[in-house]
C-alpha positions in Angstrom: 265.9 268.8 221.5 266.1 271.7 220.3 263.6 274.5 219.5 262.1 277.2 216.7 260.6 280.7 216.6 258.2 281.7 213.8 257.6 285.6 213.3 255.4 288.2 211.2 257.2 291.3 210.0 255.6 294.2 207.9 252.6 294.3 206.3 250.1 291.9 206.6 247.9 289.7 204.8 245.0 287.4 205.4 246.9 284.8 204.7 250.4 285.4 206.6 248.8 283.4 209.8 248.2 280.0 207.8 252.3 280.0 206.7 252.6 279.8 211.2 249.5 277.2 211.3 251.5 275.2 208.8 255.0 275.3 210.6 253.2 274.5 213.9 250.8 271.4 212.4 253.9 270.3 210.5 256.6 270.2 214.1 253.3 268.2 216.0 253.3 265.5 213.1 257.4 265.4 212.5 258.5 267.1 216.0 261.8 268.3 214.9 261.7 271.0 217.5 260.6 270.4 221.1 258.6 274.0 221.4 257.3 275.9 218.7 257.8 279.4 219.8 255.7 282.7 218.5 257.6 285.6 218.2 255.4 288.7 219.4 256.0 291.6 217.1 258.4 290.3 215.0 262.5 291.5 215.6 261.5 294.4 218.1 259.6 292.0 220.2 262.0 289.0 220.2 264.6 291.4 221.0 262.9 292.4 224.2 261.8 288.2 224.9 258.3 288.4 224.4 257.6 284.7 222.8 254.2 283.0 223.2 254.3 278.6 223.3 252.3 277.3 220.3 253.6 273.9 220.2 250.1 272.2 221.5 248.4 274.3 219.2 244.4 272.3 219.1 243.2 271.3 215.2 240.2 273.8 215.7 242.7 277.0 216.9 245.1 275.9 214.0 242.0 275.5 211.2 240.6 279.3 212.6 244.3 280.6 212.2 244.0 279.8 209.1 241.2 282.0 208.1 242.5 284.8 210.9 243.3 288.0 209.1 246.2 290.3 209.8 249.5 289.4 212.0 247.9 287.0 214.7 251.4 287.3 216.3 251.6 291.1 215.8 253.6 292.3 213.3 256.6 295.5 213.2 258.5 298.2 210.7 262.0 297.7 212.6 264.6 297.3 210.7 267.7 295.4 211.6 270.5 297.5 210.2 274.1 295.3 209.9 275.8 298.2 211.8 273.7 297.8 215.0 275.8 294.9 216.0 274.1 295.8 219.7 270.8 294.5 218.4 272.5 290.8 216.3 273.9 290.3 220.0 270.5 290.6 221.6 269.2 288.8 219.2 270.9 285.7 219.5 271.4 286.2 223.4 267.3 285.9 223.1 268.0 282.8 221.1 269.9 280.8 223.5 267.9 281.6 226.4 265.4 279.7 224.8 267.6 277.2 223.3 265.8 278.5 219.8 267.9 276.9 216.4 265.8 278.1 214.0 263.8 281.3 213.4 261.0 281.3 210.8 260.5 285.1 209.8 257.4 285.6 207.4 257.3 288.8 205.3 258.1 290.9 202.5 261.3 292.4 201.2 262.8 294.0 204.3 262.0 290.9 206.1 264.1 288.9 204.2 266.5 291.4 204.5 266.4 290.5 208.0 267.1 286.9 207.3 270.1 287.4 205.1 271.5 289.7 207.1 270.8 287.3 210.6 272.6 284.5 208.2 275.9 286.9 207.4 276.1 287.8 210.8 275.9 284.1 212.6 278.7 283.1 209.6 280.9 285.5 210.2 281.2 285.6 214.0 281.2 281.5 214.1 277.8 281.3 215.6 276.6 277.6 215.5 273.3 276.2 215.8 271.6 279.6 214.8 269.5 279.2 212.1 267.0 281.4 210.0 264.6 281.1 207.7 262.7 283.2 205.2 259.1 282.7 204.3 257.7 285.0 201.6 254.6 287.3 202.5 253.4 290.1 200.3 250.1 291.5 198.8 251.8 293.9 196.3 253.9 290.6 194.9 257.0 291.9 194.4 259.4 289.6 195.6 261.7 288.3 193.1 262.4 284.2 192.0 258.9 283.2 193.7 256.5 282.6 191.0 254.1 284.5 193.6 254.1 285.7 196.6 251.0 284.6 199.2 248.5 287.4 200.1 248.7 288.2 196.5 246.1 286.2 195.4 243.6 286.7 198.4 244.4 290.8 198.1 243.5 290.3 194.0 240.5 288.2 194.4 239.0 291.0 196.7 240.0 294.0 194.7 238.7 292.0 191.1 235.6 290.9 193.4 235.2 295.0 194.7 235.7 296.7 190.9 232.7 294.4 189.9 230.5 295.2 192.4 230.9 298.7 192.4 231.2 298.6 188.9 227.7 297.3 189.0 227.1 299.7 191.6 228.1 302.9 189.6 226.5 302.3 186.3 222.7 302.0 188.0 222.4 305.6 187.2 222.6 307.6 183.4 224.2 310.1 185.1 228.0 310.6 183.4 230.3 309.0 185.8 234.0 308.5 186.2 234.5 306.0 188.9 238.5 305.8 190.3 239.5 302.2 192.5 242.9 303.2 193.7 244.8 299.6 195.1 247.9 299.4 197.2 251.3 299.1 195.2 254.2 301.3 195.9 256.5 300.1 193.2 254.7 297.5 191.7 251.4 297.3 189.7 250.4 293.5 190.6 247.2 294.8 192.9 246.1 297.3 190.4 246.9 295.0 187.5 244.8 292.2 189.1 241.3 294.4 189.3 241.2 293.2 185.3 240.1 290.0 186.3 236.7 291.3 186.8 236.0 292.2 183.1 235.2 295.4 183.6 238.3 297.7 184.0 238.3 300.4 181.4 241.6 302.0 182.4 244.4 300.7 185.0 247.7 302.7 185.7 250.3 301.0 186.8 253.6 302.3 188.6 255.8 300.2 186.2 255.2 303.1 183.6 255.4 306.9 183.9 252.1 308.8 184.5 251.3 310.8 181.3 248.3 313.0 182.3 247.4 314.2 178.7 247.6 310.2 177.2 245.2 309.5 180.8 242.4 312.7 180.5 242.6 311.3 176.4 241.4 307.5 177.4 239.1 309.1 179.6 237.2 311.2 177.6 237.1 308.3 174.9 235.1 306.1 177.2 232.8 308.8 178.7 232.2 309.6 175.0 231.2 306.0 174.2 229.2 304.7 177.1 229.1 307.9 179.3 230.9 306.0 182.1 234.8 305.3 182.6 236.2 302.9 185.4 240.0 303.7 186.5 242.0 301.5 188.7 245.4 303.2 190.4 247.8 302.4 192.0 249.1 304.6 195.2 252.8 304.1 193.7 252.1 306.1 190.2 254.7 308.6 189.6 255.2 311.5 187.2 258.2 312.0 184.6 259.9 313.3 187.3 259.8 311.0 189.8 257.0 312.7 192.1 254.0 310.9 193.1 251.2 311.7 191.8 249.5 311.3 195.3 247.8 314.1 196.8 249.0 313.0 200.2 252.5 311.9 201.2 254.5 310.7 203.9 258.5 309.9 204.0 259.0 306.9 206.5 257.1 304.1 207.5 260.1 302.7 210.0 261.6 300.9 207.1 262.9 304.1 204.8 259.8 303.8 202.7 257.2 306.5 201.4 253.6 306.0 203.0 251.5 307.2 199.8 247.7 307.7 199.5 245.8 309.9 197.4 246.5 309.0 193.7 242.6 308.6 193.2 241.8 312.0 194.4 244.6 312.8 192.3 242.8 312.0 189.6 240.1 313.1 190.3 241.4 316.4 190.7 243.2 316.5 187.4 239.5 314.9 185.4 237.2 317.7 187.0 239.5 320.7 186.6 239.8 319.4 183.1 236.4 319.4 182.7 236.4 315.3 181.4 233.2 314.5 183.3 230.8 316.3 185.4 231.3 313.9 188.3 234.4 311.3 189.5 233.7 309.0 192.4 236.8 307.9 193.8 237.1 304.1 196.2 240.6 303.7 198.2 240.9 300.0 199.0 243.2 301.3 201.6 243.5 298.6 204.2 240.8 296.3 203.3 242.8 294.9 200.7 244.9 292.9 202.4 242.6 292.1 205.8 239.6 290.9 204.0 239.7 287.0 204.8 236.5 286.0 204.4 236.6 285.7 200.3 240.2 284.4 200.9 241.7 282.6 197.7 241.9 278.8 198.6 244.8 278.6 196.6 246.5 281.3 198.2 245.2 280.1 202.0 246.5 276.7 201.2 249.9 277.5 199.7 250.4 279.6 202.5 249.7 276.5 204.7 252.2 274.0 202.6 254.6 276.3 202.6 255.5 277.1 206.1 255.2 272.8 206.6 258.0 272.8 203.7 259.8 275.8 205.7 259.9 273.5 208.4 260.6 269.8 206.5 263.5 272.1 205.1 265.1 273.2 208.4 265.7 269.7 209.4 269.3 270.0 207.3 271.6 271.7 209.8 272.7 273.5 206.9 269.5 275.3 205.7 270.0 278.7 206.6 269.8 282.0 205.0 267.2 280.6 202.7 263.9 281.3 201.0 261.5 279.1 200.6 259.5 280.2 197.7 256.9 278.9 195.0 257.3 277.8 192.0 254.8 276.9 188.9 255.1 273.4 187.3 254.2 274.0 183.5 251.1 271.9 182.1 247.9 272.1 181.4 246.6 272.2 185.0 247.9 274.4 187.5 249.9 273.5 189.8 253.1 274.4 192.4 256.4 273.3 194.0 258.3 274.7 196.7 262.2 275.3 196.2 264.7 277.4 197.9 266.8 280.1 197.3 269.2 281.9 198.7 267.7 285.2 201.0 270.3 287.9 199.7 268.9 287.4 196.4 265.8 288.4 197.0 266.3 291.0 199.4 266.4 294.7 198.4 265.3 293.7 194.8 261.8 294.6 193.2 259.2 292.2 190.7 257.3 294.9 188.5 254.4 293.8 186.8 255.8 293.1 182.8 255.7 296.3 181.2 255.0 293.4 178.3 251.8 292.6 180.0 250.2 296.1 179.7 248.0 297.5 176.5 249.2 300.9 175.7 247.5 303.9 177.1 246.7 301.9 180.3 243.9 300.2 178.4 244.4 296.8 180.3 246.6 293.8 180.5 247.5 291.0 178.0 245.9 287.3 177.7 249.8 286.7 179.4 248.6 288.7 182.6 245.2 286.6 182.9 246.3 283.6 182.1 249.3 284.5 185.5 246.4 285.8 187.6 243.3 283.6 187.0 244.6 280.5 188.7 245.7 282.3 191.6 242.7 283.2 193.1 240.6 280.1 192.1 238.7 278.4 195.3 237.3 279.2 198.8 237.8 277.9 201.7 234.9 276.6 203.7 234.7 279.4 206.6 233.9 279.3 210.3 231.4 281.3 211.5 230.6 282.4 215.0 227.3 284.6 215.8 227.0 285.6 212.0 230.9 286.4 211.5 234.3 285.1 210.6 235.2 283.0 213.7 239.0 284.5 214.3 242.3 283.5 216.7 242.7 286.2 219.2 246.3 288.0 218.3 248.5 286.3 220.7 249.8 289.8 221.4 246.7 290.5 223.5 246.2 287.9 225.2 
């Protein structure tokens, strides 16, 4: 028999661990495999051998896995470029040391990049009995075909859950206020967009639309005129007419080719205090809280998470199934509800799901009933958490162990 590797690539989630809690519980009821393997730092560390043995996995470490925040099995920003045949070599070399057939890689984008690319290469050099498989994992929701992505919903329930609270926080003085919430999104405005579910979001800027800063001081100064307070959300990817950012800080490369951004709220705040909109700004970056904070996790996005690395794995008993996503997809009705399908990697891969310029109000006023009626589902639920000495009980990273 056989056996399978499940990885974490890119940025993670508080729900990437349950997607490897679900292909482990699913190989120890229908053992298609005979050892589960955890890859340790994704494509850099399988390429150097470093696997951890999950297969025996207990019910209690697999329940806490669930709940673990971040990349239990360490995560990585390589990326697997088709003209470094040097590293497909190692790569499957790695493979049939340990007899591995199929490999499980959970992320975003550039992760199923990875897979499609793994795919092209086995096909095309006659490799058999190499297998891979993609299984979706972003908080900015940008992968396209998937309904969703998991982490979305777990990353919006915290930031809607945080623009109430300090909502409430902000307006306990008369003082006049401007209060900026600036979300992750380099590309894509689903985070930012999603901090409407509290109710209480005067203005959200999305990076779907170009940054107008007259239109933006304008809204402003409307709402400080009417209540004396105005609550902005941001996102980091919002970009002027030209194509800049309009981040006060900026970086060129995270390791995959990508701009590391922050600073759009202190943008902001810049531009409302030299314009002399308010006599204060407050500015919150979510920064990396938004997508570790498991402890108000969505129990529909935990659980989806869950199902779909067990479907990953029911899928992968088809010699055939390679080079495939398995994403989600919403069955229409009255209740909400999902199925998983599969598609094809190299169609999702290097492609990018904007939030509907349809679904924004002009003058970044808020989102359409169309937008809530998509996002309120998605973070219904929580799932009962295990404590230990006051705090969320959590799987040591296998990586440090």
């Amino acid at each position: 028999m056989s056996n399978c590797l499940v990885a974490q690539s890119g940025g993670p989630s508080s729900v990437i661990n349950a997607t490897v809690a679900g292909v482990v519980k699913a190989n120890q009821l229908n053992p298609v495999y005979g050892t589960v393997y955890g890859g340790l730092n994704g494509i850099e560390g399988i390429l150097q051998g470093n696997l951890v043995d999950l297969t025996h996995m207990s019910e209690m470490e697999n329940r806490i896995l669930r709940q673990t925040p971040s990349s239990a099995l360490g995560s990585c920003r390589y990326k697997l470029k088709r003209e470094n045949v040097a590293d497909f070599e190692k790569l499957i070399e790695v493979m049939e040391k340990f007899d591995i057939e199929t490999l499980f890689y959970t992320g975003g984008n550039d992760s199923m990049d990875t897979v499609a690319a793994l795919s092209e290469y086995a096909k095309a050099n006659n490799i058999q009995g190499r297998r891979f498989v993609g299984c979706p994992k972003t908080v900015d929701n940008d992968l396209m075909h998937t309904d969703h992505c998991p982490g979305f919903a777990s990353a919006a329930k915290f930031i809607a859950t945080t623009a109430m609270q300090t909502w409430l926080d902000v307006n306990v003085y008369t003082r006049q206020e401007v209060f900026v919430l600036e979300t992750m999104g380099r590309d894509a405005g689903w985070l930012a967009a999603s901090s409407c579910l509290s109710g209480i979001v005067d203005l959200v800027i999305l990076p779907e639309v170009v940054f107008d800063k007259e239109i933006f001081l304008a809204e402003v100064k409307k709402c400080i005129d009417r209540n004396n307070k105005c609550y902005v959300v941001v996102s980091e990817g919002v970009k002027y007419a030209d194509g800049t950012y309009i981040a006060a800080g900026e970086a060129k490369n995270d390791g995959f080719g990508h701009a590391i951004l922050g600073g759009a709220g202190n943008a902001l705040k810049n531009l409302i205090l030299e314009a002399g909109v308010s006599e204060r700004c407050k500015v919150q970056d979510l920064s990396t809280a938004q997508r570790c904070h498991a402890s108000e996790q969505s129990l529909v996005d935990v659980e989806e998470s869950f199902k779909l690395g067990m479907s990953a794995h029911m899928r992968s008993m088809d010699k055939a199934f390679t080079g495939k996503m398995v994403g989600v997809k919403r069955i229409e009705g009255d209740k909400y509800d999902v199925e998983f399908f599969a598609i094809e990697a190299n169609k999702v891969a290097n492609f990018v799901k904007g939030f509907p310029k349809e679904w924004m109000l002009e003058n970044y006023t808020g989102i359409t009933q169309e937008a809530y009626d998509y996002l309120r589902p998605l973070i219904e639920g929580q799932p009962v958490i295990i404590y230990e000495n006051g705090i969320p009980a959590y799987v040591k990273p296998y990586y440090m162990k």
